[in-house]
C-alpha positions as CSV (number, residue, x, y, z in Angstrom):
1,X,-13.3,80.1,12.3
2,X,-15.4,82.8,13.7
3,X,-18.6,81.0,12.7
4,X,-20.5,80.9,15.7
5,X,-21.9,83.6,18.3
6,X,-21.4,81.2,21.2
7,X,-23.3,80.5,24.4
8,X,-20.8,80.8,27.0
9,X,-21.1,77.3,28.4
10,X,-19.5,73.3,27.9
11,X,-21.5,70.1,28.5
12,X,-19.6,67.3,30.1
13,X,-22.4,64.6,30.0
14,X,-26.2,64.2,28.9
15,X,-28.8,61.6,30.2
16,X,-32.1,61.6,28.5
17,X,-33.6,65.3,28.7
18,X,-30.7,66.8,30.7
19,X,-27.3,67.5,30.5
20,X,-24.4,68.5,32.9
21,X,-21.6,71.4,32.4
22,X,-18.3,71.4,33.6
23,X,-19.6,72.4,36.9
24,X,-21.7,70.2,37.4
25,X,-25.1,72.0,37.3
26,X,-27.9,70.3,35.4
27,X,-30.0,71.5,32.9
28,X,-33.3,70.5,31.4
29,X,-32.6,70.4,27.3
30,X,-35.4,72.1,25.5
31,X,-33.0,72.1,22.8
32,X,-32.2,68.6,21.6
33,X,-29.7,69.9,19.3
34,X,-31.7,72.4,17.4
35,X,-34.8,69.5,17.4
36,X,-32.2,66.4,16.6
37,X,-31.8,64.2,19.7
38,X,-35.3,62.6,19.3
39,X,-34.1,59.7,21.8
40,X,-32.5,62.2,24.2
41,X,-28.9,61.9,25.4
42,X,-27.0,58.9,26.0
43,X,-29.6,56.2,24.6
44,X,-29.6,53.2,26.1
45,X,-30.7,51.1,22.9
46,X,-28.8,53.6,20.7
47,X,-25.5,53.1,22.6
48,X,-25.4,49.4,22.2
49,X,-26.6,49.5,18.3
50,X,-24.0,51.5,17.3
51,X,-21.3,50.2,19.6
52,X,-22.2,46.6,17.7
53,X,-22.4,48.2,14.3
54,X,-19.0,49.5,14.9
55,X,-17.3,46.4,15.7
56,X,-19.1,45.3,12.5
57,X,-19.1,48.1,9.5
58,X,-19.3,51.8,9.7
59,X,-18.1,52.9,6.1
60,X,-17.4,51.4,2.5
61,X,-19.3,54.0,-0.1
62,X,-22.0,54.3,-2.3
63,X,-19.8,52.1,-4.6
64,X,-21.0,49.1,-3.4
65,X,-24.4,47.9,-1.9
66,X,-25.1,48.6,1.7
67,X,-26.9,45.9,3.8
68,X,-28.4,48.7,6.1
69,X,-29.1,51.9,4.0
70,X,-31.1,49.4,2.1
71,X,-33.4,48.4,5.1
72,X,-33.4,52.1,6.0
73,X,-34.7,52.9,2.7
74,X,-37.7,49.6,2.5
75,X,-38.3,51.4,6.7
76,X,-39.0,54.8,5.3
77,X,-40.8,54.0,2.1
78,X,-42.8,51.4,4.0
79,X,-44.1,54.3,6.8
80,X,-44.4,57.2,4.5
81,X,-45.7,58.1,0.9
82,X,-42.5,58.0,-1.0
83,X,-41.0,55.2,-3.3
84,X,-37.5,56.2,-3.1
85,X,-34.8,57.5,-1.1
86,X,-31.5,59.3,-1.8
87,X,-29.3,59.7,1.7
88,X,-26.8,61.9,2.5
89,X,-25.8,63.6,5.6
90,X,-27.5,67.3,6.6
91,X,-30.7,68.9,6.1
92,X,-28.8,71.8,3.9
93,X,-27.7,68.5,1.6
94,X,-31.1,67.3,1.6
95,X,-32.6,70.3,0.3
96,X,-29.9,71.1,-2.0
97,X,-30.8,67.4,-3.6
98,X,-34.2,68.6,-3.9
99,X,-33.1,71.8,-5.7
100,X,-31.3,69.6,-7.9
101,X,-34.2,67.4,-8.8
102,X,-37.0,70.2,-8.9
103,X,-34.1,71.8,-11.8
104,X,-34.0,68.3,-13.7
105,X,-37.8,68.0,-13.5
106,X,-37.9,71.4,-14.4
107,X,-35.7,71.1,-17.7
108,X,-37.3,67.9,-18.5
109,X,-40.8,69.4,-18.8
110,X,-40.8,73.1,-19.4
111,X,-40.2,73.1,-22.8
112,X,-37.0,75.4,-23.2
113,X,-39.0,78.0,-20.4
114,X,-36.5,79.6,-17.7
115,X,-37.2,77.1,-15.1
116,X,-38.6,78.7,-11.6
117,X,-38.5,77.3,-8.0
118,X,-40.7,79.0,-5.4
119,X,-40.2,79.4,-1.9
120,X,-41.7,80.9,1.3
121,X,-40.8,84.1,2.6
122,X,-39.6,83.9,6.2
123,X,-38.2,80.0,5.4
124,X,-34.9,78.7,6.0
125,X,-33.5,75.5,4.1
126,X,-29.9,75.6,4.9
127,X,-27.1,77.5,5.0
128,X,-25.0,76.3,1.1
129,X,-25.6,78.5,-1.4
130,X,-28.7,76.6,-3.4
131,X,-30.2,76.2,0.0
132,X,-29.2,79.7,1.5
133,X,-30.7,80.8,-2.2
134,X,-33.9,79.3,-1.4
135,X,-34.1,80.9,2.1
136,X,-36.4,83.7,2.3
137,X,-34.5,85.4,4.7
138,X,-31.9,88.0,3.4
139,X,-30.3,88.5,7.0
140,X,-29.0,84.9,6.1
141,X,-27.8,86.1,2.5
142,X,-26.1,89.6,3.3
143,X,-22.8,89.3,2.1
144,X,-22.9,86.0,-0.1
145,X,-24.6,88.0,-2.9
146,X,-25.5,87.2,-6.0
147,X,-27.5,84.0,-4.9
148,X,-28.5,81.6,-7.0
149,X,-31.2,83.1,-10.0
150,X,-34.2,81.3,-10.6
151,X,-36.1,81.5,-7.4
152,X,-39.6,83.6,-6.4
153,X,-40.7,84.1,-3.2
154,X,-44.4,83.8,-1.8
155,X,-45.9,84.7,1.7
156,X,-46.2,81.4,3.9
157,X,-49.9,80.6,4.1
158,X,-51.1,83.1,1.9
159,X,-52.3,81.5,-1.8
160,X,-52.9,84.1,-3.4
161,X,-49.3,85.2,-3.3
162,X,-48.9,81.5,-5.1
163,X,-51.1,82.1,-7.5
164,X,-49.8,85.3,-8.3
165,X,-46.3,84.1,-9.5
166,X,-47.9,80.9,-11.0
167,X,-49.6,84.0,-13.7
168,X,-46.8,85.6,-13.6
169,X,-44.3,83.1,-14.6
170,X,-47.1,82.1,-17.1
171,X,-46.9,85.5,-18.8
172,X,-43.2,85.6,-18.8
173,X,-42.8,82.4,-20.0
174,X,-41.3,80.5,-17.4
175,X,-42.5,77.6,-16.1
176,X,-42.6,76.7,-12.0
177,X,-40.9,73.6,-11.9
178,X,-41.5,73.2,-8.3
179,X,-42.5,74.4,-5.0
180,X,-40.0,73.9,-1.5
181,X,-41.5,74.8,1.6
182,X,-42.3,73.3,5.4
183,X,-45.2,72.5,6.6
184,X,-43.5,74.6,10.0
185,X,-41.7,77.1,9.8
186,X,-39.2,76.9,12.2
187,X,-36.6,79.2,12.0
188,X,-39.1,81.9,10.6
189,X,-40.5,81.5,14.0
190,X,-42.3,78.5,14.4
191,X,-45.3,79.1,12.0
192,X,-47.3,75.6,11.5
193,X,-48.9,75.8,7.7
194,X,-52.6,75.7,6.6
195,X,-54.7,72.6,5.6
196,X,-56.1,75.4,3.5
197,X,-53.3,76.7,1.9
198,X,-51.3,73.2,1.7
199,X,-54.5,71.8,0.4
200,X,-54.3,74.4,-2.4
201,X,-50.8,74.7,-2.8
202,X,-51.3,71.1,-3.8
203,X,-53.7,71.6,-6.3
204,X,-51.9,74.4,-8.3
205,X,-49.1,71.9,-8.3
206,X,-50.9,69.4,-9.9
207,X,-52.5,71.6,-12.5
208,X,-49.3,73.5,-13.5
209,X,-47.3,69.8,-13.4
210,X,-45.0,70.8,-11.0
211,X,-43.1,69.3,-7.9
212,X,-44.1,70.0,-4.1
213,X,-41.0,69.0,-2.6
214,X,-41.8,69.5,1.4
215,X,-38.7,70.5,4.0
216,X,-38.9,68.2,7.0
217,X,-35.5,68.7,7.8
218,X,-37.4,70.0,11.5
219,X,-40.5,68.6,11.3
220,X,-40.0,64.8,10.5
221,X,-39.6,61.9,12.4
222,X,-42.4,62.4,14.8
223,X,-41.9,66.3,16.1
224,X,-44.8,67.3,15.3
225,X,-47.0,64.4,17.4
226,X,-47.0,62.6,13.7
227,X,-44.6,60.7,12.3
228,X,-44.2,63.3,9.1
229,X,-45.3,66.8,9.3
230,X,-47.3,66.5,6.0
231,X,-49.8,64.1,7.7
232,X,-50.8,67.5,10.1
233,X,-52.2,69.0,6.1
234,X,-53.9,66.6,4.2
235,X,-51.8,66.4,1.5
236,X,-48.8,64.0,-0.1
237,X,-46.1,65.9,-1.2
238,X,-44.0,65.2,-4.3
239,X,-41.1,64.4,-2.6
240,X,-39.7,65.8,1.0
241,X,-36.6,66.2,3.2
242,X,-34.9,64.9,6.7
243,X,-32.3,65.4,8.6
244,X,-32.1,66.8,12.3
245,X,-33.8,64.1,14.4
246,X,-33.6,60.8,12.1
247,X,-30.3,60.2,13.3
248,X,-31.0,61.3,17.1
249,X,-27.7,62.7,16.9
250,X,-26.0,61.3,13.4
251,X,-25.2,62.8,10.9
252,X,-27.3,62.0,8.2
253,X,-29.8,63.6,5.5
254,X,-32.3,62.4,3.1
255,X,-34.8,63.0,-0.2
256,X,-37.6,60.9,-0.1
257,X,-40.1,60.9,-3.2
258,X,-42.4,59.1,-4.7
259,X,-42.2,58.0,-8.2
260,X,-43.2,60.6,-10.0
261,X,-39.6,62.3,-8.9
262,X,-37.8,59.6,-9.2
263,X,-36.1,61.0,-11.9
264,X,-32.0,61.1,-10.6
265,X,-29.6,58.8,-13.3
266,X,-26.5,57.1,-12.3
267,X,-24.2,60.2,-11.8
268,X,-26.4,62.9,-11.6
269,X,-26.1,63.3,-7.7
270,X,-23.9,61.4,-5.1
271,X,-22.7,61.6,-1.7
272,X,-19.4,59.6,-0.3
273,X,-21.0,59.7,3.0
274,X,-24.1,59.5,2.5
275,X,-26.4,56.7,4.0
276,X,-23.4,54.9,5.1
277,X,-23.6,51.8,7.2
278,X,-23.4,53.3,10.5
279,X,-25.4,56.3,10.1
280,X,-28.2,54.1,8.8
281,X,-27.8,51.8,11.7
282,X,-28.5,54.8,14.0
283,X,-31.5,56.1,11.9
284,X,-32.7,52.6,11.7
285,X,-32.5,52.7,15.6
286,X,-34.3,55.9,16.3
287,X,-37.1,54.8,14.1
288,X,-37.7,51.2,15.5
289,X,-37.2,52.9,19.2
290,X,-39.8,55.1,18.1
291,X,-42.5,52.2,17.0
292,X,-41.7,50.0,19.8
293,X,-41.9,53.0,22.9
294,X,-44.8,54.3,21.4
295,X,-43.2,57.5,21.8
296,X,-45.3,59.8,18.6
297,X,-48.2,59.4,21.4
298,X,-46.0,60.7,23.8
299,X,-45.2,63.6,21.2
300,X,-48.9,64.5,21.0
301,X,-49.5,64.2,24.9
302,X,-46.7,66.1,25.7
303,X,-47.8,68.7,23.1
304,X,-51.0,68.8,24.4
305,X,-49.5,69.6,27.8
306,X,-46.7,72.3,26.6
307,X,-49.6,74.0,24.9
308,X,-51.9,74.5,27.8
309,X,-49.1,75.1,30.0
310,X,-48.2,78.0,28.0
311,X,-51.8,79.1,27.8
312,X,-51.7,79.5,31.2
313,X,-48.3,81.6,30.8
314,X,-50.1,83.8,28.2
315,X,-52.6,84.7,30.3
316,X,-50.5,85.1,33.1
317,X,-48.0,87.5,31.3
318,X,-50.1,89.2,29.2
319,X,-47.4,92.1,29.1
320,X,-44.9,89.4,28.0
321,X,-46.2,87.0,25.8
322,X,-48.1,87.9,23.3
323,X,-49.0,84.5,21.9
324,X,-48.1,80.3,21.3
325,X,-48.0,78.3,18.4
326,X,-46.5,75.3,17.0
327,X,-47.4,71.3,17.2
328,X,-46.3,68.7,19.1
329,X,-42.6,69.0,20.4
330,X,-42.0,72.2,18.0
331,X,-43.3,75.2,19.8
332,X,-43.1,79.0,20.9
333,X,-43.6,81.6,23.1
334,X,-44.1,84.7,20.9
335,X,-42.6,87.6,22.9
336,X,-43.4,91.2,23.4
337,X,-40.9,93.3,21.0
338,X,-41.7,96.4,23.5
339,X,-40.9,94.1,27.1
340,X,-38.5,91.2,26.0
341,X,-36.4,89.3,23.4
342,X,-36.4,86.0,22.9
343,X,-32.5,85.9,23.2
344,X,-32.6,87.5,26.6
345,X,-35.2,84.9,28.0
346,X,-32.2,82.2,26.8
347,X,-29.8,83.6,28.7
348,X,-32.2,83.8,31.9
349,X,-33.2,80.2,31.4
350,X,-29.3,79.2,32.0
351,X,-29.3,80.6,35.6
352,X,-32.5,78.6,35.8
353,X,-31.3,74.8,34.7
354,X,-33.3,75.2,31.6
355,X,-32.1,75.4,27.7
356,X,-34.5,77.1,24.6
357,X,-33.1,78.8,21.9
358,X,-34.5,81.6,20.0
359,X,-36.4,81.7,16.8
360,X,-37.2,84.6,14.3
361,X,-39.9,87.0,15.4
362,X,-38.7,87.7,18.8
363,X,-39.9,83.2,19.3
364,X,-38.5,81.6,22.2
365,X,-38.5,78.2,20.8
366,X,-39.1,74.6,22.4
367,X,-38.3,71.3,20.6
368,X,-37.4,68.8,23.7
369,X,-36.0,65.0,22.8
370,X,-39.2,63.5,21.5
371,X,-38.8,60.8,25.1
372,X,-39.5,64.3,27.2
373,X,-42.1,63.1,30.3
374,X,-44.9,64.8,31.9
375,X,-43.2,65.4,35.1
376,X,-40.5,67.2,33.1
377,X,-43.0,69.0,30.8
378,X,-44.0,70.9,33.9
379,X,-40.4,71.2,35.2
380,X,-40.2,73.3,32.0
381,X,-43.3,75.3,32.5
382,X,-42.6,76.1,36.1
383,X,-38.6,77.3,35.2
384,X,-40.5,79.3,32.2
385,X,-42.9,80.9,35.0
386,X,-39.7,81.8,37.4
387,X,-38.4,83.8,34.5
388,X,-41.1,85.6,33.5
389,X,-41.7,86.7,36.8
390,X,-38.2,88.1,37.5
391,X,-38.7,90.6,34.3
């Protein structure tokens, strides 16, 4: 189907951070997969765990217990705040099975009230209709109308936008029964949240007893130069969601929370694919390869790097850039709406070796495999430099 707005080019091959096309010509992957290739392409370690688990098991259902999604489950729980885990296989699944739990927290606390879910503006949780309904984005919406009722929006990093629909539901009768929302924003353009406003977020939660259900679908599993993107805020989140890089390539989702929303019964949610055998084995695989290369230092050091490098490109491009953000491996280059677009600079980078992809706000956007070394770090910057100095 005409789904997709394509990049005219084919990969053949990838090897850690690069990849070939047809051709032949190599390119530096700034990319990952939209942030999902943590190991990079082609893993060594990866390769030869999955090759075994398929000689072994790759699929039997949630029917029956699973030797693997159970250690991934005591692996997650054990490095993280949550208690429990649900799997299944996409970030848009993930935060649909938060929707569904924030609802039956919702209906079993609010006392016949309409039940409410807030959002952030300028988010993005997915593209099925819950999800889509709780993405603050109506570019994504146009022509999928009516969404799902029952959500509010606020303005990311702004509380008193919370508040204000916290009253206002209160007035109305309706109760919040939770709060979704990422601690970066990434398709909204790659907006890292506030201790501040987290830290409060968190406290209105708490007093109006409702869920903070976190979207990490982007910014778990060590993007952000820690393991989970909460740890940047100061909080613990009800509950939050992965995807994207815990399978460093797989296909798989999943709702961790800790007990307090541990409230799903036998047949209340289900997934046939979810957290099957060899899926797990791959997550299971990215997050040992993670402890054992030390690679969340590398995250942080090569952050560290990216974001002085593209000080230097700020200041060198004044007319171009007009500003950097993000954490870790998740950042951008916010363009000038007046000289550039963010899109154009992608299509420059191909004729340069190098792939980014866009963002909202006119973002050129950077989330490398998570294995991405210095020397490569400053092959970015220096391809980033040649472009901007052709424009």
């Amino acid at each position: 189907m005409n789904t997709y707005s394509r990049f005219d080019i084919s990969f053949k091959k990838g090897k850690g951070c690069w990849l070939w096309d047809k051709t032949g010509k190599r390119y530096l992957d700034a990319v990952a997969g939209i942030a999902t290739c943590s190991l990079g392409h082609s893993d060594r370690v990866l390769r030869r765990r999955l090759s075994t688990q398929l000689k072994k098991i790759q699929h039997i259902s949630n029917l029956y217990n699973i030797e693997e999604q159970e250690q991934l489950s005591r692996t997650l729980t054990n490095m993280s705040c949550a208690k429990s885990v649900f799997f299944c296989n996409s970030g848009a699944e993930a935060n649909e099975s938060a929707i569904k739990l924030i609802k039956k927290y919702g209906n079993k606390t609010n006392k016949g009230k309409e039940s409410i879910i807030l959002a952030a503006e300028s988010s993005f949780h997915g593209r099925t209709l819950a999800a889509l309904s709780a993405t603050g984005q109506p570019k994504y919406q146009k022509g999928f109308e009516p969404m799902i009722q029952g959500f509010k929006f606020f303005k990311f990093n702004n509380f008193d936008s919370v508040k204000k629909l916290f009253e206002e539901c209160e007035n109305n009768d309706q109760k919040i029964s939770g709060v979704l929302v990422e601690p970066i924003q990434g398709e909204g353009g790659v907006i890292p949240g506030s201790k501040i406003f987290f830290k409060r977020l968190r406290e209105i939660c708490d007093k109006y007893n409702s869920l903070l259900i976190l979207d990490e679908v982007q910014s778990g599993v060590g993007r952000t130069g820690k393991m989970w993107g909460y740890e940047n805020l100061g909080i613990e989140p009800d509950g939050f969601t992965l995807a994207k890089g815990l399978g460093g390539g797989h296909a798989i989702g999943a709702l961790l929370v800790k007990e307090k929303a541990n409230i799903f019964s036998p047949g209340d949610h289900a997934s046939t694919f979810g957290g099957n055998p060899f899926a797990c084995k791959a997550a299971l695989t990215v997050l040992e390869e993670i402890n054992r290369r030390n690679i969340i230092n590398n995250v942080y050091q090569r952050g560290e790097q990216l974001s002085a490098g593209f000080e230097e490109l700020s200041k060198k491009f004044p007319n171009i850039i007009s500003g950097k953000r993000g954490l870790g491996l998740i950042q951008g280059l916010v363009i000038n709406d007046d000289y550039a677009d963010a899109k154009k600079i992608t299509l420059k980078a191909f004729d340069k070796g190098l792939l980014v992809v866009p963002a909202g706000g006119n973002v050129v956007r950077i989330v490398p495999p998570l294995i991405i070394s210095r020397r490569e770090i400053n092959i970015l910057l220096n391809k980033l430099n040649s472009i901007f100095e052709e424009l």
